[in-house]
KOLKEMI-862776 format. One record per residue (C-alpha): residue in three letters; y, x negated, z negated. Coordinates in pm, whole numbers, plus 50000, padded with zeros to 5 digits. Layout:
BEGIN
ALA; Y; X; Z $
...
# end
This chain:
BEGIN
UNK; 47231; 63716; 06137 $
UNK; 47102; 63365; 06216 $
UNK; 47029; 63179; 05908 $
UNK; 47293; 62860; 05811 $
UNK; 47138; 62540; 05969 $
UNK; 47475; 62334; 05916 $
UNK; 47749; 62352; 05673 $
UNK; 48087; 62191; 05607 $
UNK; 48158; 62222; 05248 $
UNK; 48456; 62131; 05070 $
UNK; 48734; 62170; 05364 $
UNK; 49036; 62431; 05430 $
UNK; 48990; 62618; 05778 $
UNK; 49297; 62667; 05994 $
UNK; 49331; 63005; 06078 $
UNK; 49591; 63164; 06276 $
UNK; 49766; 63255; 05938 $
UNK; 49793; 62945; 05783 $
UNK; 49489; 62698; 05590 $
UNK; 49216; 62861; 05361 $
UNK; 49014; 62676; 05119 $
UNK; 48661; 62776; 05270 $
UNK; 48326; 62647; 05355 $
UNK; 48151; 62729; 05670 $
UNK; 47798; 62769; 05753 $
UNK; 47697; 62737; 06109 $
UNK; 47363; 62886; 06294 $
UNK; 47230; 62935; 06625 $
UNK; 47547; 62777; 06745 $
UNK; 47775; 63001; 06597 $
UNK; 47976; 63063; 06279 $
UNK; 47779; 63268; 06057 $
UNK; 47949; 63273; 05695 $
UNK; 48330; 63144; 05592 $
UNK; 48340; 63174; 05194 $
UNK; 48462; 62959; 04881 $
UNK; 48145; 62825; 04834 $
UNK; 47819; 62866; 05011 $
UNK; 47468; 62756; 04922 $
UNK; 47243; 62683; 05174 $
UNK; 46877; 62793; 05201 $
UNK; 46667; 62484; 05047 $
UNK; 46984; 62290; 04856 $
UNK; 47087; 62151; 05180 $
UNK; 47075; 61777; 05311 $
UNK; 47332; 61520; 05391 $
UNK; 47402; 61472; 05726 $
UNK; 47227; 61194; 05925 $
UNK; 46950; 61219; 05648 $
UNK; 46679; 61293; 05935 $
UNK; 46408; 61528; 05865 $
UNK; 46361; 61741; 05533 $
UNK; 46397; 62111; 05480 $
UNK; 46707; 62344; 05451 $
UNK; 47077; 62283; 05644 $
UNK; 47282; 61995; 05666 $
UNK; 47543; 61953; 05474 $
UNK; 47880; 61804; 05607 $
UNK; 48120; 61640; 05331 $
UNK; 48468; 61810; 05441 $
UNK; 48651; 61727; 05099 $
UNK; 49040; 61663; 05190 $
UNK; 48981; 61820; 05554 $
UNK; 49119; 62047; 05773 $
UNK; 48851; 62215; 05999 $
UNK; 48979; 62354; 06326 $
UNK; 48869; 62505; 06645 $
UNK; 48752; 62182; 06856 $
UNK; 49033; 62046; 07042 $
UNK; 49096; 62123; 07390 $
UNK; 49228; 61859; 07661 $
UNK; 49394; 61983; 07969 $
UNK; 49453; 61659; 08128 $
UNK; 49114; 61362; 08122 $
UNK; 49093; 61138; 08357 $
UNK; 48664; 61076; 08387 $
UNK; 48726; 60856; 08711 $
UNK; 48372; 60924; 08813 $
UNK; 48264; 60975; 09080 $
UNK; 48413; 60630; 09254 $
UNK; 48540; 60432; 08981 $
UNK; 48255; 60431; 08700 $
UNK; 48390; 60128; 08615 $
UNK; 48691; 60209; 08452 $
UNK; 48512; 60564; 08317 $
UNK; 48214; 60795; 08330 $
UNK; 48170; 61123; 08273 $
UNK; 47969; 61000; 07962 $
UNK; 48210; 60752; 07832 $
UNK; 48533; 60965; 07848 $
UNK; 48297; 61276; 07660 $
UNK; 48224; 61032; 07410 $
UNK; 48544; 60906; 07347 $
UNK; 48666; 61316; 07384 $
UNK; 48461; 61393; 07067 $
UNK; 48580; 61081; 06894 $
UNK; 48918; 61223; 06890 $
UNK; 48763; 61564; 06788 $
UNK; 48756; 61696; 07147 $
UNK; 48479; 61991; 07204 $
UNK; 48620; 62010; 07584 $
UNK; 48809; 61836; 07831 $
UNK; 48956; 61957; 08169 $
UNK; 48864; 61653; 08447 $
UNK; 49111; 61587; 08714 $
UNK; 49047; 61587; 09048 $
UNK; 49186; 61245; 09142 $
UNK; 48866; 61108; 09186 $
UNK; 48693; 60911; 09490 $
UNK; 48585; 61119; 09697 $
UNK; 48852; 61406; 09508 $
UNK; 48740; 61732; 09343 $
UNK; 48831; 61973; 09645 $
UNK; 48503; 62102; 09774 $
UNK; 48227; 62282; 09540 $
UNK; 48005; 62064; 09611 $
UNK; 48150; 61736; 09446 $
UNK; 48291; 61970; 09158 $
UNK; 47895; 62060; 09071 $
UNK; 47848; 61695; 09085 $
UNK; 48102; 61657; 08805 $
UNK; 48008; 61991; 08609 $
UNK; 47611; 61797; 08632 $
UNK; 47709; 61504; 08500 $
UNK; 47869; 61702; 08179 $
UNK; 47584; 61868; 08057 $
UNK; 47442; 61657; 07842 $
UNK; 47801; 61465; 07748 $
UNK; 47981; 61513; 07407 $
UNK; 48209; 61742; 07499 $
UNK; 48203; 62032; 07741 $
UNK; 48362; 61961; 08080 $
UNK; 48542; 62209; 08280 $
UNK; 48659; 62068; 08647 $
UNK; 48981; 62112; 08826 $
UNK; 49063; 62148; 09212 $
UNK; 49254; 61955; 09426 $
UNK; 49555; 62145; 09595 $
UNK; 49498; 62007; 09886 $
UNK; 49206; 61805; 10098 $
UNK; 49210; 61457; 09960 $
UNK; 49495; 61508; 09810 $
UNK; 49682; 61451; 10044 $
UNK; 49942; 61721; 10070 $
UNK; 49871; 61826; 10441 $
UNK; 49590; 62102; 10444 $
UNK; 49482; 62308; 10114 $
UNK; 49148; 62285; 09985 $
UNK; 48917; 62513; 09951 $
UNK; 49071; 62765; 09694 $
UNK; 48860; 63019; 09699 $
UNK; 48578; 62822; 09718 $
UNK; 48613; 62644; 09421 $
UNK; 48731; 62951; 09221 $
UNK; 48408; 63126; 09316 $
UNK; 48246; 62833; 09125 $
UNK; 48450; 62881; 08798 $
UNK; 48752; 62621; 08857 $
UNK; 49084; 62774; 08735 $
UNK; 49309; 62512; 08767 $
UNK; 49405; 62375; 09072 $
UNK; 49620; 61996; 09091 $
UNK; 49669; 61743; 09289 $
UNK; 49752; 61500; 08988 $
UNK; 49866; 61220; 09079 $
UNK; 50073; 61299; 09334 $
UNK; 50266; 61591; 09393 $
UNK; 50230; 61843; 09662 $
UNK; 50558; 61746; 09884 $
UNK; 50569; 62020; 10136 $
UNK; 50755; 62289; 09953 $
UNK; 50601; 62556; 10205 $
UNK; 50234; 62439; 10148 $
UNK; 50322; 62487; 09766 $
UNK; 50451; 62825; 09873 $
UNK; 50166; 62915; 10051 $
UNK; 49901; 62752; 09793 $
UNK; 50103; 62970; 09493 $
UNK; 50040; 63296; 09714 $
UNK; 49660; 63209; 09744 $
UNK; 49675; 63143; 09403 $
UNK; 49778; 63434; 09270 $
UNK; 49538; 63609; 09474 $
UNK; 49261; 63401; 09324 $
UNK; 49370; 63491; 08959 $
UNK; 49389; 63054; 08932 $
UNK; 49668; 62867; 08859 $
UNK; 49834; 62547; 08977 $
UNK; 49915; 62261; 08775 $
UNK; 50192; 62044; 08941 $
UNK; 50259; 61686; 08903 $
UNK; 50640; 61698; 08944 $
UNK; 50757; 61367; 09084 $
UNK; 50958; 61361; 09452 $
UNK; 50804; 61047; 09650 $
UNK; 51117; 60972; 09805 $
UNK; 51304; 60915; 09483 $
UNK; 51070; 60724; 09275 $
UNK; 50952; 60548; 09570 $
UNK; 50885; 60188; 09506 $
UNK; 50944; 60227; 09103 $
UNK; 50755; 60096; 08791 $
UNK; 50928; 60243; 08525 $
UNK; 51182; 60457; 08396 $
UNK; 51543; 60370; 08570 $
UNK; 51799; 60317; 08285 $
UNK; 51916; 60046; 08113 $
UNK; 51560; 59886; 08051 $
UNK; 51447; 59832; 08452 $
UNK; 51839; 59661; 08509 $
UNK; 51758; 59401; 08207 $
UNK; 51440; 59378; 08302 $
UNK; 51472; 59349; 08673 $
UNK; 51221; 59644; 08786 $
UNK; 51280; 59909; 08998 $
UNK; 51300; 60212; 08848 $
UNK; 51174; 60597; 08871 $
UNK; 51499; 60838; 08772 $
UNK; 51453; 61119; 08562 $
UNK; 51565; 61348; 08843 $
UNK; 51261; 61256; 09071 $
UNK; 51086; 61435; 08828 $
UNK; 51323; 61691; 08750 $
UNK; 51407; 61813; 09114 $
UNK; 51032; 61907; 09151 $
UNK; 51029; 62113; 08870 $
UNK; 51321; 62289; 08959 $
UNK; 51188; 62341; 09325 $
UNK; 50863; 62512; 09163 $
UNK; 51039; 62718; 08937 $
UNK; 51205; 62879; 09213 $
UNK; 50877; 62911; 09373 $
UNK; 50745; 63095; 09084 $
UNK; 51031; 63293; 09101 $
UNK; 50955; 63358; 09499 $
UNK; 50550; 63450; 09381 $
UNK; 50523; 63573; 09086 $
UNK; 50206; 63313; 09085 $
UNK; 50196; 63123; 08720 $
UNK; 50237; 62729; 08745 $
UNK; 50159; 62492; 08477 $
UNK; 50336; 62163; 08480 $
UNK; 50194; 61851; 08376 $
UNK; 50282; 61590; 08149 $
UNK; 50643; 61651; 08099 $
UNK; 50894; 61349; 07997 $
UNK; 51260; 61411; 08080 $
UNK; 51483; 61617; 07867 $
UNK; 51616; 61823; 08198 $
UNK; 51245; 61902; 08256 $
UNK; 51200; 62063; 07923 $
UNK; 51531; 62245; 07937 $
UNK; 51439; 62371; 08281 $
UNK; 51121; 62487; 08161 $
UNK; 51299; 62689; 07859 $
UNK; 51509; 62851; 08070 $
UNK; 51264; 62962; 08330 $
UNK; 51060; 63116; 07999 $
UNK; 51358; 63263; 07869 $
UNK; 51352; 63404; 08217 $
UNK; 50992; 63542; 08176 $
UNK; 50867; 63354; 08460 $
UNK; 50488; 63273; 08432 $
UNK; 50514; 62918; 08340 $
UNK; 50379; 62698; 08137 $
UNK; 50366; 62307; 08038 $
UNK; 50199; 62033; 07815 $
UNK; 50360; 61659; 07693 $
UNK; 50112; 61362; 07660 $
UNK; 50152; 61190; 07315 $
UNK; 50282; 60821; 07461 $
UNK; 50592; 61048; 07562 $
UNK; 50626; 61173; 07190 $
UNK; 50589; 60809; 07041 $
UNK; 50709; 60543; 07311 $
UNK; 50984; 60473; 07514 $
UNK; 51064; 60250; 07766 $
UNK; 51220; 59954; 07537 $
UNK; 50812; 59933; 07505 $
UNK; 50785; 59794; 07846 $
UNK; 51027; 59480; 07711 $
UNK; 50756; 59265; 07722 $
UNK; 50633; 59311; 08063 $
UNK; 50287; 59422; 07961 $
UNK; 50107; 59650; 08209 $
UNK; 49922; 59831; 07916 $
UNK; 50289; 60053; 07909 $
UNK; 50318; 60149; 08239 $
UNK; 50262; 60524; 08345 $
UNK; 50333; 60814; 08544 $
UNK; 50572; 60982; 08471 $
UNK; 50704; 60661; 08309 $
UNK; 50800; 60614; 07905 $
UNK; 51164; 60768; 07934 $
UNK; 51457; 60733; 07691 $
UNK; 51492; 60793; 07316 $
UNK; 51681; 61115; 07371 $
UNK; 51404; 61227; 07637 $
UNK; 51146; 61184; 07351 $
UNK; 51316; 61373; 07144 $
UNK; 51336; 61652; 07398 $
UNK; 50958; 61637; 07410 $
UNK; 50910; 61661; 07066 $
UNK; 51189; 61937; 07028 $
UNK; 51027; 62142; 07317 $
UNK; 50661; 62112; 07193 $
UNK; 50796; 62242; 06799 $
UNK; 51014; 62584; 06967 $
UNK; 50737; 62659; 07225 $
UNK; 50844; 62533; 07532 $
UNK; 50599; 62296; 07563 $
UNK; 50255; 62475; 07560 $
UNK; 50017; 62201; 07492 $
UNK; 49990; 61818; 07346 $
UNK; 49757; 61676; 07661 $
UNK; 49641; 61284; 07664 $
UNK; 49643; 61222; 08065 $
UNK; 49370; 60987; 07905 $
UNK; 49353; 60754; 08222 $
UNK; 49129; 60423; 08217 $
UNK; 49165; 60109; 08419 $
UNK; 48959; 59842; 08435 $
UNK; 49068; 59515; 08240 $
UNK; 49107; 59361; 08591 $
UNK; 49337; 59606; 08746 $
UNK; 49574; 59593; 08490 $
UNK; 49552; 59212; 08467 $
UNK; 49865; 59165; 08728 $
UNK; 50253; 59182; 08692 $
UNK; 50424; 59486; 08590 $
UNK; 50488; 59630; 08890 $
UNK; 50172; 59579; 09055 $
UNK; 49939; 59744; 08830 $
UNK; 49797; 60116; 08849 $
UNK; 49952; 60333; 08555 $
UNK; 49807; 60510; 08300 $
UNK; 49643; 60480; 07967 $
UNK; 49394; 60565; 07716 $
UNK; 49481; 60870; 07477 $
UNK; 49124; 61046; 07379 $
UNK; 49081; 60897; 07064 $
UNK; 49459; 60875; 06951 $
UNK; 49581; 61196; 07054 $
UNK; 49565; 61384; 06739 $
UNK; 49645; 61163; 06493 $
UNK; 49957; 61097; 06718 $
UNK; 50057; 61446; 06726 $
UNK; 50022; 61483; 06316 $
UNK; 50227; 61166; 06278 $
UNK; 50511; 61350; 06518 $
UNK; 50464; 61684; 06456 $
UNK; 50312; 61794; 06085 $
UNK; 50718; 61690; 05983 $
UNK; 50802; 62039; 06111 $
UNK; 50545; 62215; 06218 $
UNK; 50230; 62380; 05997 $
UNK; 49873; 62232; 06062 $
UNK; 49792; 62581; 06236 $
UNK; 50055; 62529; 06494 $
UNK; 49968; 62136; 06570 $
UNK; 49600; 62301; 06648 $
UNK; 49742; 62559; 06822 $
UNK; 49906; 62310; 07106 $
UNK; 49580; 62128; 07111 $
UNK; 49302; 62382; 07123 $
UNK; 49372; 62775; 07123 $
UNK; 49689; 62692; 07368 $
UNK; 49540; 62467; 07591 $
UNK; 49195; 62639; 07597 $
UNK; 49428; 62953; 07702 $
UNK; 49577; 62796; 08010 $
UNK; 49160; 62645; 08108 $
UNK; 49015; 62954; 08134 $
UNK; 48810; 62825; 07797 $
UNK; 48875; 63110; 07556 $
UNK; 48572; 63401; 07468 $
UNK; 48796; 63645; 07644 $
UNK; 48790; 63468; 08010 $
UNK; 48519; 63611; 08200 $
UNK; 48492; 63304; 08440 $
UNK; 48396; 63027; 08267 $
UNK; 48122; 62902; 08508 $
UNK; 47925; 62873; 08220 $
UNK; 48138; 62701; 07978 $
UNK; 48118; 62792; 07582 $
UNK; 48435; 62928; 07422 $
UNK; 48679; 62712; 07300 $
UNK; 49028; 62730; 07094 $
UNK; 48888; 62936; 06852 $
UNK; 49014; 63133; 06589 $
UNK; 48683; 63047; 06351 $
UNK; 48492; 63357; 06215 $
UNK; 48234; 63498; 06205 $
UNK; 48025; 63548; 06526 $
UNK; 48286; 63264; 06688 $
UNK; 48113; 62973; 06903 $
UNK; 48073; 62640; 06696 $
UNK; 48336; 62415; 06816 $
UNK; 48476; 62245; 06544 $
UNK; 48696; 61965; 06461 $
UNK; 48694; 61823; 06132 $
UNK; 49048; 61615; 06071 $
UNK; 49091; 61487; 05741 $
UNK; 49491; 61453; 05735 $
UNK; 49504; 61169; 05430 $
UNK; 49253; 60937; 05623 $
UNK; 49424; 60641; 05884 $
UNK; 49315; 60592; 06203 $
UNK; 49359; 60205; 06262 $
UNK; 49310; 60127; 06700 $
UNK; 49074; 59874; 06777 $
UNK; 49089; 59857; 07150 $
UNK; 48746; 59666; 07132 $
UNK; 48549; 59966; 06943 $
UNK; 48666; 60227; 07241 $
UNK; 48469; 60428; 07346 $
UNK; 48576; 60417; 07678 $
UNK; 48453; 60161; 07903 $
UNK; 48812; 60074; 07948 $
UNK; 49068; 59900; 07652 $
UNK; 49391; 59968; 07782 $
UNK; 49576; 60149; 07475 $
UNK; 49905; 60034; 07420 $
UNK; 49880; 60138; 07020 $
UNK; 49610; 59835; 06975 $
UNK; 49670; 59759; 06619 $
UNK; 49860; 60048; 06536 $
UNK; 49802; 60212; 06257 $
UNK; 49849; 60676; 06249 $
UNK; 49759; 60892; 06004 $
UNK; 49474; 61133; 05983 $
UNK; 49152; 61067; 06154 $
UNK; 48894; 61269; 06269 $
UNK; 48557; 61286; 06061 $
UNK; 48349; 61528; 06216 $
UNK; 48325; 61686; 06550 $
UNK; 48069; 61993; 06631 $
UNK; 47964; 62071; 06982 $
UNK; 47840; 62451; 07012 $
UNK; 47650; 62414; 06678 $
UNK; 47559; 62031; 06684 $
UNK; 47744; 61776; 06458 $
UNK; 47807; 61508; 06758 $
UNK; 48037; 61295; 06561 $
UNK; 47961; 61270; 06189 $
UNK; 48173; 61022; 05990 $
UNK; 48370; 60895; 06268 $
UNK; 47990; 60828; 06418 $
UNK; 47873; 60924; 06775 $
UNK; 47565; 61118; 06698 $
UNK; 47387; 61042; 07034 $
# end
């Protein structure tokens, strides 16, 4: 067994049974003891000491350490708009938040839907913070006429197929890309919104976009999509995975199709467990999104789906503008916002009421990594390390290292990202992330970006 070059001392691991008090000693990449108290060859060193004999030593005191956190839904925006992201800026900002891998859309310029812009991306991630896994467009360009190279893509490793951003329209090219799908062993995340109902809108239509005078997006353009591809699944058999849900009808349509046993599955990005649209009041573009900040009731749908298991996965949709794009009226500006670095202490401000710290890092890592393709039981990981735990023994390094009585504070100006458009600037959440390990390495020690 490889000898301990790293340890966290001090912290409880989350294990699939609930929180232990142990430490754990890391070697080779890999988890090599878990015990009440372990001792180090040569006394050990503090990290970021530089040089010196024997392992590092990681304070953990008041932590939880998890499985690294798994994102399903990152926005990179490279290549074609570096400057809102790169590859290197949204890693870094990934294992800020305590992020060991992050799944990059394909909504990118030119899109992911040929292998050979997909080994661009997977290129540009080797040396980032945080592994990065690729999805496929649906469909050329995006653009809902033709489908993409399926196969192709899948023979490289991609598992999840989306045209985020838009939805695929054509109910008989989704058909037809499910029955591929299936075929392929992949799976197709959906982006339910119906163009011809939310044309033209900038928020969520209620009582908000009549005071405020916007045109709005109904919950039902969202809603009718997911209905359609639930009876598509149905049709198949092919799993679907639906993105970013934010209406109440979408989550109970969801249950129901589970209760069902229909392959399904679905994630919730934390601005739709924590805002609504009374946020947009002010006419700030910083709040607008797709699928748009719904009601208070549709929150608490989210947040009531996500603690009985309807809702698979807590996902950021982490998507950066630059200053200048979202520097015009409402209803002119691109939507989307940060969420790397906020995620998590967002979901244990919403969630740790009811639900056990094993379960919050269960929607956020062993879930999500499920649905990727990221776990040590997928055999096509083009590559990729395993992520979403549990930790033991033998387990690949990926650890996050959360320390629950800490508060996050959000300084839009100390981002990571190249971008600054959080709308939680000068919020305050609790629990921050202290230390994140990549496959062995301590890339974030004390908050700190190692490299």
């Amino acid at each position: 067994m490889a000898e301990a070059e790293l340890v966290l001392r001090g912290g409880s691991v989350i294990t699939p049974d609930g929180v232990q008090r142990l430490d754990v000693a890391i070697g080779e990449g890999v988890v090599v003891a878990l015990a009440p108290t372990i001792d180090p060859p040569g006394g050990g060193r503090g990290g970021g000491g530089g040089g010196g004999g024997g392992a590092v030593v990681l304070d953990a005191r008041g932590c939880l350490i998890g499985p690294g956190l798994v994102d399903l839904h990152t926005h990179l925006r490279q290549p074609g708009r570096e400057e809102a992201e790169t590859v290197d800026s949204g890693a870094r900002a990934a294992a800020l938040g305590g992020f060991t891998a992050v799944l990059a859309m394909p909504n990118t310029e030119p899109a992911i839907d040929s292998a050979g812009v997909a080994r661009d991306v997977l290129a540009l991630g080797r040396t980032a913070l945080a592994e990065v896994a690729v999805s496929g467009a649906i469909t050329v360009g995006r653009a809902g006429k033709a489908l993409a190279p399926l196969g192709e893509l899948a023979e490289l490793g991609v598992r999840i197929f989306t045209d985020d951003g838009s939805g695929v329209q054509d109910g008989a090219l989704m058909r037809r890309a499910l029955d591929y799908a299936k075929g392929l062993g992949v799976t197709l995340a959906q982006h339910c919104e119906d163009d011809d109902l939310s044309a033209g809108g900038a928020m969520h239509e209620g009582c908000w976009s009549s005071r405020l005078g916007l045109p709005g997006i109904p919950a039902v353009a969202e809603e009718s999509m997911v209905a359609r591809d639930i009876q598509l699944v149905r049709l198949t058999g092919a799993p679907v995975h639906f993105l970013h849900l934010s209406t109440a009808g979408s989550v109970q349509l969801v249950r129901l199709a589970k209760a069902e046993g229909l392959p399904v599955t679905a994630e919730a990005a934390p601005h739709h467990m924590v805002l609504t649209h009374a946020d947009v009041a002010g006419y700030d573009p910083v709040f607008k999104v797709n699928p748009p900040l719904r009601t208070e009731s549709d929150v608490a749908a989210v947040i009531a789906g996500l603690c009985d298991g309807t809702i698979d996965a807590v996902a950021t949709d982490h998507a950066p503008h630059a200053p200048e794009s979202k520097d015009v009226p409402f209803d002119q500006a691109p939507p989307g916002m940060l969420g790397l670095q906020t995620a998590l202490p967002i979901a244990w401000q919403v969630l740790s009421p009811t639900l056990a710290p094993e379960r919050i890092f269960a929607l956020m890592s062993s879930q999500p990594a499920a649905i990727a393709g990221l776990t040590a039981t997928d055999s096509r990981r083009a590559g990729h390390s395993a992520h979403g735990g549990p930790l033991e023994v033998g387990a690949t390094a990926n650890i996050c290292v959360f320390d629950p009585g800490a508060v996050t504070v959000v300084d839009a100006a100390r981002l990571a990202s190249r971008s600054r458009n959080t709308p939680y600037a000068g919020r305050s959440f609790p629990g921050a992330v202290r230390h994140t390990i990549l496959r062995g390495e301590p890339v974030v020690i004390d908050a700190e970006a190692q490299r």
